[in-house]
Each structure stands twice: as structure tokens, then as C-alpha cells.
DOVEXSE-460243 format. One record per residue (C-alpha): residue number from 1; residue in three letters; x, y, z. Coordinates in steps of 0.5 Angstrom, whole numbers, plus 2048, in hexadecimal, padded with zeros to 3 digits. Example, Ala and Ser with C-alpha at 12.3 -4.5 7.8 and 13.67 -1.06 7.14 Angstrom:
# DOVEXSE-460243
@resi:1 resn:ALA c1:819 c2:7F7 c3:810
@resi:2 resn:SER c1:81B c2:7FE c3:80E
This chain:
# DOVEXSE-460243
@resi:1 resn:UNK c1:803 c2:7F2 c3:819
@resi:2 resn:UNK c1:80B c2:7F2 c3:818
@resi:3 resn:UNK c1:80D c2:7EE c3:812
@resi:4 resn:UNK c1:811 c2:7E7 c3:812
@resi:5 resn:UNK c1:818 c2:7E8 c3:811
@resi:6 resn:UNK c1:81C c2:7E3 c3:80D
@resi:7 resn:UNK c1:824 c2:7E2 c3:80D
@resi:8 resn:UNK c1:828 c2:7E7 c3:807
@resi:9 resn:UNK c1:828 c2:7E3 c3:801
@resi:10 resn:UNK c1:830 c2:7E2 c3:800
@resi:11 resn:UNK c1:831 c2:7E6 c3:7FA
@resi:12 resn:UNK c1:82C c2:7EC c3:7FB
@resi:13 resn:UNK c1:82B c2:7F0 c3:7F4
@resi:14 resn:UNK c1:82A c2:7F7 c3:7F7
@resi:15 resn:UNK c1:825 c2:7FA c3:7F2
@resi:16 resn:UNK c1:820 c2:7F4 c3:7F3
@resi:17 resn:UNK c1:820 c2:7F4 c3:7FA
@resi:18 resn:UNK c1:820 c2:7FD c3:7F9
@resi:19 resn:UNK c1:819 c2:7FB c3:7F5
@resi:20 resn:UNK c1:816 c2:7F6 c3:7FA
@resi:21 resn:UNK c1:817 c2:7FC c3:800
@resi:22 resn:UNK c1:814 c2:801 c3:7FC
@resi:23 resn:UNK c1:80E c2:7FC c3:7FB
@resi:24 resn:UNK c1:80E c2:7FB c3:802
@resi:25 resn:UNK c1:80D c2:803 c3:803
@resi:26 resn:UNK c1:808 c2:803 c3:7FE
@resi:27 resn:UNK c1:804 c2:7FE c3:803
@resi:28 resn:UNK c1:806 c2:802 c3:809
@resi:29 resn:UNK c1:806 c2:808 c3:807
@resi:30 resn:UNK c1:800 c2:809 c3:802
@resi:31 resn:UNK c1:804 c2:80E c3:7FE
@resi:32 resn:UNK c1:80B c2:810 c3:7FD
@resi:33 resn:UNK c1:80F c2:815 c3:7FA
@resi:34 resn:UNK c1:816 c2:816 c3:7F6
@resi:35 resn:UNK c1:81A c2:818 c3:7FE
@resi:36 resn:UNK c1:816 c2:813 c3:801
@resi:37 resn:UNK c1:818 c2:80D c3:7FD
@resi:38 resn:UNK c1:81F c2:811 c3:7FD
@resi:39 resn:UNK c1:820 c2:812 c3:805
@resi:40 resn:UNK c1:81E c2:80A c3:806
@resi:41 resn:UNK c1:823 c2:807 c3:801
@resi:42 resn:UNK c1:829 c2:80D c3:802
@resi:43 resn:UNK c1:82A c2:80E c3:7FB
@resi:44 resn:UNK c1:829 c2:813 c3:7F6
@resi:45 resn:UNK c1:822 c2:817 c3:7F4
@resi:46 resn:UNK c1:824 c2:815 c3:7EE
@resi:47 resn:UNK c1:825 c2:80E c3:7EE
@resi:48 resn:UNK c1:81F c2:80E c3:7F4
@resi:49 resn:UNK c1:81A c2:811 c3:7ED
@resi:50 resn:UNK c1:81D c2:80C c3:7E9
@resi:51 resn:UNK c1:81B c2:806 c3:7ED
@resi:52 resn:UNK c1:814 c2:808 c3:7ED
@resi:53 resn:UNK c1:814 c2:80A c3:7E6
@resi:54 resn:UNK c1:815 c2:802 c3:7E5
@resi:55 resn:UNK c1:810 c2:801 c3:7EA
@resi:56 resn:UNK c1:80B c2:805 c3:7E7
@resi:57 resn:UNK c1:80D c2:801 c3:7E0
@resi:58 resn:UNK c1:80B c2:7FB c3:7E3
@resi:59 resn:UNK c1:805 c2:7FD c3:7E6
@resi:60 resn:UNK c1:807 c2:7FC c3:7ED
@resi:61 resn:UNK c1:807 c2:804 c3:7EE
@resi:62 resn:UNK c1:803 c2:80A c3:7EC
@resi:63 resn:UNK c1:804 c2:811 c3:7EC
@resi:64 resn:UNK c1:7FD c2:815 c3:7F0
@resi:65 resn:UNK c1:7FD c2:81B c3:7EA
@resi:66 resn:UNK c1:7F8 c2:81E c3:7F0
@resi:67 resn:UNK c1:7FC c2:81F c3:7F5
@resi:68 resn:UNK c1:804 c2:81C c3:7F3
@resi:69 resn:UNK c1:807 c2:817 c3:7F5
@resi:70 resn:UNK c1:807 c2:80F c3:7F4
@resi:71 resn:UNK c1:801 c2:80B c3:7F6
@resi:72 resn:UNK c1:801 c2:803 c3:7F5
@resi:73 resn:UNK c1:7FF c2:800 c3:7EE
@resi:74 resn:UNK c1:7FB c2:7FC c3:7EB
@resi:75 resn:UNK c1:7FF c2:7F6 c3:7EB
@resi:76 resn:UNK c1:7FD c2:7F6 c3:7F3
@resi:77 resn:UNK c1:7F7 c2:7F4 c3:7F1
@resi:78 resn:UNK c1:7F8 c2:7EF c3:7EC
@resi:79 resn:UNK c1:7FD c2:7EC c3:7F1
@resi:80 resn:UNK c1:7F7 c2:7EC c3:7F7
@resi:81 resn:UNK c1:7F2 c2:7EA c3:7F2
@resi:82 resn:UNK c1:7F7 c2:7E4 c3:7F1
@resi:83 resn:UNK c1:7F8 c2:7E3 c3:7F9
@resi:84 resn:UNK c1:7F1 c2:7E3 c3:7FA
@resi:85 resn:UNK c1:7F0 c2:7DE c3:7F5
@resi:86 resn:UNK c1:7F6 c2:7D9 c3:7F9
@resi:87 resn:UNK c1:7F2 c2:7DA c3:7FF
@resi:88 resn:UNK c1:7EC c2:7D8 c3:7FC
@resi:89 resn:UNK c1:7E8 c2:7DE c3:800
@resi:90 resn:UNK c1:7E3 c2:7DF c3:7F9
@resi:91 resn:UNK c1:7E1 c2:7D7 c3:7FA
@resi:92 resn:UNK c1:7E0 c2:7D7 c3:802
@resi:93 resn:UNK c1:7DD c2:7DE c3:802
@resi:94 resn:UNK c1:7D7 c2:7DC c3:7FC
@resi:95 resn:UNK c1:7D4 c2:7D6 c3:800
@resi:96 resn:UNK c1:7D4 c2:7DB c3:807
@resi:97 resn:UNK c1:7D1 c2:7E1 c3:802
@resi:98 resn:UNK c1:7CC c2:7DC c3:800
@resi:99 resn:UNK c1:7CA c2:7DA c3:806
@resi:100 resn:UNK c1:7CA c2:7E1 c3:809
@resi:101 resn:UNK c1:7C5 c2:7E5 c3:803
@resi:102 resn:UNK c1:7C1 c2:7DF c3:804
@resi:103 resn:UNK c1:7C0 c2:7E0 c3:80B
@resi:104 resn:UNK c1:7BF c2:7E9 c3:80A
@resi:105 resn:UNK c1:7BD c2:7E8 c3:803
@resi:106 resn:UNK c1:7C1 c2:7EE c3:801
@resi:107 resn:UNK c1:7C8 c2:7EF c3:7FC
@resi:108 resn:UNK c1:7CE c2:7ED c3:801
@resi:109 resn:UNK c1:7D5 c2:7EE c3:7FF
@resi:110 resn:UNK c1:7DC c2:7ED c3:801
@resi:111 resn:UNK c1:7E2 c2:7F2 c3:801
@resi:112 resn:UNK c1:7E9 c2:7F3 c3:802
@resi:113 resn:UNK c1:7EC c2:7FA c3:803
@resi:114 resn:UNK c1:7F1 c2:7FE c3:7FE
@resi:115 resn:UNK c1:7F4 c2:803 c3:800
@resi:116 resn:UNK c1:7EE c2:808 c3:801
@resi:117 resn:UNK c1:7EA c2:804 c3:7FE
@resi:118 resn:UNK c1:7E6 c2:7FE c3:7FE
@resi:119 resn:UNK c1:7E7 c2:7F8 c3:7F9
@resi:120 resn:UNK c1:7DF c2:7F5 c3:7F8
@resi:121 resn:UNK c1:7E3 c2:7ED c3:7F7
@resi:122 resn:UNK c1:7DB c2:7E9 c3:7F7
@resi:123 resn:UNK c1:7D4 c2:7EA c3:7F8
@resi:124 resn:UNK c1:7CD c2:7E7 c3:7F7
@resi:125 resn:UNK c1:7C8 c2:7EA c3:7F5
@resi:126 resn:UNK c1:7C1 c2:7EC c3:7F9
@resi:127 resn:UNK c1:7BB c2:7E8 c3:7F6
@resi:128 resn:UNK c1:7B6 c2:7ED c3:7F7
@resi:129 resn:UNK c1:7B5 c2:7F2 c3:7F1
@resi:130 resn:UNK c1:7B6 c2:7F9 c3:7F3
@resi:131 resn:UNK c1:7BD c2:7F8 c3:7F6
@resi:132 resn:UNK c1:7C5 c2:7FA c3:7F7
@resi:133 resn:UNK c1:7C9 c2:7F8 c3:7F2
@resi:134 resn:UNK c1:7CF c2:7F3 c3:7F2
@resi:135 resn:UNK c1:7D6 c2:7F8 c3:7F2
@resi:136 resn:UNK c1:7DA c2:7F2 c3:7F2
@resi:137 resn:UNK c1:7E1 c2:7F5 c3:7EE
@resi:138 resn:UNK c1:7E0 c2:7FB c3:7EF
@resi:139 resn:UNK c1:7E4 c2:800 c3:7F3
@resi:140 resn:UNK c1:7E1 c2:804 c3:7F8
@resi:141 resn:UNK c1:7E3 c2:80A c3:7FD
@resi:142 resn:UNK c1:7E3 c2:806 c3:804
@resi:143 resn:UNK c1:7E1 c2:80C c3:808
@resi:144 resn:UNK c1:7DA c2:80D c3:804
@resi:145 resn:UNK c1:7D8 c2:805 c3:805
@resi:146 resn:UNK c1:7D6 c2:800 c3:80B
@resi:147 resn:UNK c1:7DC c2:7FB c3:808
@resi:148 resn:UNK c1:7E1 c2:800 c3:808
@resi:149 resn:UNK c1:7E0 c2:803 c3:810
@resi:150 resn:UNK c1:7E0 c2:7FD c3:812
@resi:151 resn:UNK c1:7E6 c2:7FC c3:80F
@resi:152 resn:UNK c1:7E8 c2:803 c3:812
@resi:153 resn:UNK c1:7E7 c2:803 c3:819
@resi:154 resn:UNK c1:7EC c2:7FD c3:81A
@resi:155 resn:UNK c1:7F2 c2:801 c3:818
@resi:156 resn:UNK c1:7F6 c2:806 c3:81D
@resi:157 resn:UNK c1:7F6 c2:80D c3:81D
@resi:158 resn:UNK c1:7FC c2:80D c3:819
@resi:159 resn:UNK c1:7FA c2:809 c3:815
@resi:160 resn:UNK c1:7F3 c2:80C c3:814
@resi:161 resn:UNK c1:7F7 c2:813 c3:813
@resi:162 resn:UNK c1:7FD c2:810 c3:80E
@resi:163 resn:UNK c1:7F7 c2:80E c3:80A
@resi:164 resn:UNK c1:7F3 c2:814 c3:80A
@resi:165 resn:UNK c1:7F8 c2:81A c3:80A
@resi:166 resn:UNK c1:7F4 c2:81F c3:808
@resi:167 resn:UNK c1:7ED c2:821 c3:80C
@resi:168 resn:UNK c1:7E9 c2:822 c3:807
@resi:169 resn:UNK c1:7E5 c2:81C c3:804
@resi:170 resn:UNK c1:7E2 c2:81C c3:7FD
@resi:171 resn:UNK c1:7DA c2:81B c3:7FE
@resi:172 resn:UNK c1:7D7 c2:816 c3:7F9
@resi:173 resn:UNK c1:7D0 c2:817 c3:7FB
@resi:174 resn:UNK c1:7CC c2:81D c3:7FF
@resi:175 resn:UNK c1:7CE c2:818 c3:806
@resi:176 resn:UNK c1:7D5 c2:816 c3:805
@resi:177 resn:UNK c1:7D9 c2:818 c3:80A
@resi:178 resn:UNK c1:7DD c2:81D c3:808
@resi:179 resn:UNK c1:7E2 c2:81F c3:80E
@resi:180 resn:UNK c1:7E7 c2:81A c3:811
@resi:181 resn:UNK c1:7E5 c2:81D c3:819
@resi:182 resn:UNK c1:7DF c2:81B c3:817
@resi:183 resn:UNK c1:7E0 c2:815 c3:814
@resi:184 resn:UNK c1:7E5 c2:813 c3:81A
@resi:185 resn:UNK c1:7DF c2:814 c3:81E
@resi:186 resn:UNK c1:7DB c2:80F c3:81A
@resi:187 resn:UNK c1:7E0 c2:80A c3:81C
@resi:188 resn:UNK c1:7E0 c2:80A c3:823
@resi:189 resn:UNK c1:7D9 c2:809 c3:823
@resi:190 resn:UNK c1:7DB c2:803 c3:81D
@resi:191 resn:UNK c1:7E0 c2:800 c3:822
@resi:192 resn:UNK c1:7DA c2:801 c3:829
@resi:193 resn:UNK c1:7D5 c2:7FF c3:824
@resi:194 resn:UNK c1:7D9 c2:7F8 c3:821
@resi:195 resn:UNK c1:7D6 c2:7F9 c3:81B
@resi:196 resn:UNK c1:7D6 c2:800 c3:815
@resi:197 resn:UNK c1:7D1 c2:802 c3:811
@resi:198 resn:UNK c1:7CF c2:807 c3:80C
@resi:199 resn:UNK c1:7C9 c2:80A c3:809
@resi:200 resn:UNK c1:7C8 c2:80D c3:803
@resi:201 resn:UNK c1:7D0 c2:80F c3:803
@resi:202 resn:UNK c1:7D3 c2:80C c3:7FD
@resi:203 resn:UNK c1:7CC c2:80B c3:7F9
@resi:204 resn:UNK c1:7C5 c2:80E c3:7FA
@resi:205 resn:UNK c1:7C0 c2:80B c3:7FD
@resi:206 resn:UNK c1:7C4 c2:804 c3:7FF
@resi:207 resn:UNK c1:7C7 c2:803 c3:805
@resi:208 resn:UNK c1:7CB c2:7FD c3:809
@resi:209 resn:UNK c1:7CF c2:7FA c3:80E
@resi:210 resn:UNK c1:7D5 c2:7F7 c3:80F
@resi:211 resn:UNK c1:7D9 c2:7F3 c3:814
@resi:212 resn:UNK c1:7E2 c2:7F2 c3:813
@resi:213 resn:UNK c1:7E4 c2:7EB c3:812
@resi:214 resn:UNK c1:7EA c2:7EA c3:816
@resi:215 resn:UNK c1:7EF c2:7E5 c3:816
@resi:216 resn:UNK c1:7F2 c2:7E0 c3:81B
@resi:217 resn:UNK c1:7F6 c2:7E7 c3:81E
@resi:218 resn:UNK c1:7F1 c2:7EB c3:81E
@resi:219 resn:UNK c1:7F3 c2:7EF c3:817
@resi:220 resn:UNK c1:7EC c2:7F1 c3:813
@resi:221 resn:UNK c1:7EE c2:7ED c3:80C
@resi:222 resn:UNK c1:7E7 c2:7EF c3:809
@resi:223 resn:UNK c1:7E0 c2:7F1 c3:80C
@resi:224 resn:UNK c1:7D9 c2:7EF c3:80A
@resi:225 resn:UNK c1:7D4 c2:7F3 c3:809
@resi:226 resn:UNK c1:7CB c2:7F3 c3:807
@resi:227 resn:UNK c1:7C9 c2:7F9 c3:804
@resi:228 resn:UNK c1:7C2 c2:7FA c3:802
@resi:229 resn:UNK c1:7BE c2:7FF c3:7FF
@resi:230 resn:UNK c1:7BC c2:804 c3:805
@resi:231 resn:UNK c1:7B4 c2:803 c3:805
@resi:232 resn:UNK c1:7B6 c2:7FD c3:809
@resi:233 resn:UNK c1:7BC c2:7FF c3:80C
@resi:234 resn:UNK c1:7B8 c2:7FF c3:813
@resi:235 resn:UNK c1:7BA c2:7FE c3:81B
@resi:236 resn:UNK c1:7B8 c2:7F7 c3:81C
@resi:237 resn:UNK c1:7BB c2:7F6 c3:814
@resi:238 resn:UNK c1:7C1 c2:7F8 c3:816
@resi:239 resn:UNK c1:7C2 c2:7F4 c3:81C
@resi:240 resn:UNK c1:7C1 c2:7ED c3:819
@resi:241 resn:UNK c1:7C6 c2:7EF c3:813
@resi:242 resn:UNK c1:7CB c2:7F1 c3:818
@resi:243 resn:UNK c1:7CA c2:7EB c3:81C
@resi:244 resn:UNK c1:7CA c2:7E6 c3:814
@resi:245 resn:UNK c1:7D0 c2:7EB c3:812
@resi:246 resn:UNK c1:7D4 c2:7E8 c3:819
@resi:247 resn:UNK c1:7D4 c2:7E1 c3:819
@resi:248 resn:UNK c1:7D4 c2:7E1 c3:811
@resi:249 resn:UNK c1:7DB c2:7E5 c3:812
@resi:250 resn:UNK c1:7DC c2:7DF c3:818
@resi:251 resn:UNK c1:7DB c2:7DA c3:813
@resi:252 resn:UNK c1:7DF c2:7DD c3:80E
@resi:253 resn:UNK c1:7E5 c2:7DF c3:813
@resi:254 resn:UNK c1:7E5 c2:7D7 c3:815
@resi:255 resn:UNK c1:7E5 c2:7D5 c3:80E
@resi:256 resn:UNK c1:7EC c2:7D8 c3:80D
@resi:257 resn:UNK c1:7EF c2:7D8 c3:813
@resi:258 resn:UNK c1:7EC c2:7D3 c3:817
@resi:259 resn:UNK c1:7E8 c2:7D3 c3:81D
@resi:260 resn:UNK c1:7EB c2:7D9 c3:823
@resi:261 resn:UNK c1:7EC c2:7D7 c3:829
């Protein structure tokens, strides 16, 4: 969705407004190089590095010793952390979380994305003894979970492919999908389907399902997933989790963004 634009501040200070371009990049682009940053803003490669060394030291920006580049930083976090909390999304999640794992009586969670991982931000735990534990404050890779293609199969092919550049995918268990065609596959049954799920593919012997939690335009903000262990992960389970996690994402979505037309 394009950005709302404001007027130019009368007495602009280049370097600032440099830094708040190259945080745009890093949300747009998921990671940047030295030539990238130096093309977009027309200046020196030199200054172009300087810029992001500063944003590195701020904790804005990060460098990917795996595969070069910059990626963004852990202040992102502290900075979504701190609009969740403006939002309240945490304090109208847990009572619909609540109700939900009364009603399934299984761990349900609420995620939000993070660059190609998933952000466990609250969760309520099942009450039966053998069960899936709660993740909330863990990242997880969104290809490998319920949460996290939920959230996927909303993206674009171009966002999906600016997401993953590469085409292989590092397993986490023996299930992980492992190839984005493969994955790209998942999604488009994900999208027919209305709801992803996952079996075994970020933890063995546990699987879930996920519905997006969409906001008055559409966008998917977060998603809700109910995750089990696999011994009572059944058609007719299945198809009353799937039904609780929709109107609970409703429920949600109506709280935050009041009821859609």
C-alpha cells in the first residue's frame, strides 16, 4: 500500500532525511547493499557505507554475515513492539485468545511477521497435559509454521520472490518445506483453502492452523494460529479449528479496525 505523503519540512537536513530513505529501503527491500543505497540517494559509496555504518550503530541496520549486505536491525523490533503496545493489539487479543482455546481447548497463538520470520507476540496455553508449548517471543521462520503461510500467501510474487531470493530453504525438521516452487505451491492451495496449515514442519510430533488477520484494507497484520500435538490433529479436528481461528481472527480484526462493511 503507497505511503501517505506529507508536505517538505521548510528547512530540510539532508542527512536525516538520507537515514529515514535508507529505513525505507530496508522495509521495502529486505536487504540492501552499499551500491544500492548509493544509486537510490546519488551519492558516493563512500558516504553511502557511512550512512549505514551509523544505522548499524543505532541498531536500525544489520549486516548478513551469511550472504552480505544489510538487513534491518533489532531496533525495528523494539520499534513494533512499541506500536503494538500503542495499538493494544496484546490487550484485545488475549480475551479472543482466551475464548478460542476454551472453545478447542488446544496452545493458540497470535503472530506478526518479520521479514522471513514470524514474531510470536501472545499465546494461551492448552490446559490438556500433553500439549504444544507456548513460543510467544520467539522468532520462527514463516515458511516452516501455520503462522507464518498464512501471512505469506498474502504477499505477491514479487514480494514473495524479493523475500526469498534464494531457492533453497533451510529444513528445521525432516517436513520443512525445503524449495520455494514447492512452497509457492503450498501457498496457492493456503489462498483456495482460506486457512494454512503445518504438520510436524517446525517441531516433531505438533502441527497447527492458521488464518491472517486482515485490516480494514485488507492487509494481513498478524495471523492466529491452533496448534496441537499430531495424535489429535484429525479431519473433523481440523475443520472446527479452522472454523474457531476465522471468527476469532474476525473478532480481532473488528476490535482494532472496527466492524468492515
Amino acid at each position: 500500500m503507497p505511503r501517505a505523503k506529507s508536505a517538505s519540512p521548510s528547512y530540510p537536513i539532508e542527512s536525516v532525511d538520507s537515514a529515514f530513505t535508507i529505513l525505507r529501503m530496508l522495509c521495502d527491500d529486505k536487504k540492501l547493499r552499499v551500491s544500492d543505497v548509493a544509486t537510490r540517494l546519488n551519492v558516493a559509496q563512500s558516504t553511502a557505507h557511512r550512512l549505514l555504518s551509523m544505522l548499524v550503530h543505532h541498531g536500525f541496520a544489520r549486516q548478513d554475515e551469511r550472504r552480505g549486505g544489510y538487513v534491518m536491525g533489532p531496533m525495528f523490533v523494539e520499534i513494533g513492539f512499541a506500536a503494538i503496545r500503542d495499538l493494544d493489539i496484546r490487550e484485545h487479543a488475549r480475551p479472543i485468545l482466551e475464548e478460542l482455546r476454551d472453545r478447542v481447548n488446544e496452545t493458540v497463538h497470535l503472530g506478526i511477521p518479520y521479514g522471513r520470520e514470524i514474531l510470536y507476540v501472545e499465546g494461551v496455553e492448552s490446559r490438556h497435559q500433553l500439549r504444544s508449548g507456548l513460543r510467544v517471543g520467539n522468532f520462527v521462520p514463516a515458511y516452516c509454521v501455520s503462522l507464518g503461510k498464512a501471512l505469506l500467501a498474502t504477499l505477491s510474487k514479487t514480494e514473495l520472490d524479493n523475500l526469498y531470493p534464494d531457492q533453497e530453504l533451510p529444513p528445521v525438521t525432516g517436513k520443512t518445506v525445503t524449495t520455494i516452487a514447492e512452497l509457492e505451491k503450498q501457498l496457492a492451495k493456503i489462498r483456495r483453502d482460506g486457512y494454512a496449515k503445518s504438520r510436524a514442519e517446525s517441531t516433531e510430533g505438533v502441527g497447527s492452523v492458521a488464518v491472517p488477520v486482515l485490516d480494514r484494507n485488507g492487509t494481513a497484520r498478524g495471523a492466529i494460529s491452533i496448534s496441537a500435538p499430531l495424535t489429535r490433529m484429525s479431519r473433523e479436528s481440523e475443520a472446527l479449528w479452522v472454523e474457531s481461528a476465522i471468527d476469532a481472527a474476525d473478532k480481532l480484526r473488528s476490535r482494532l479496525w472496527g466492524k468492515q462493511e
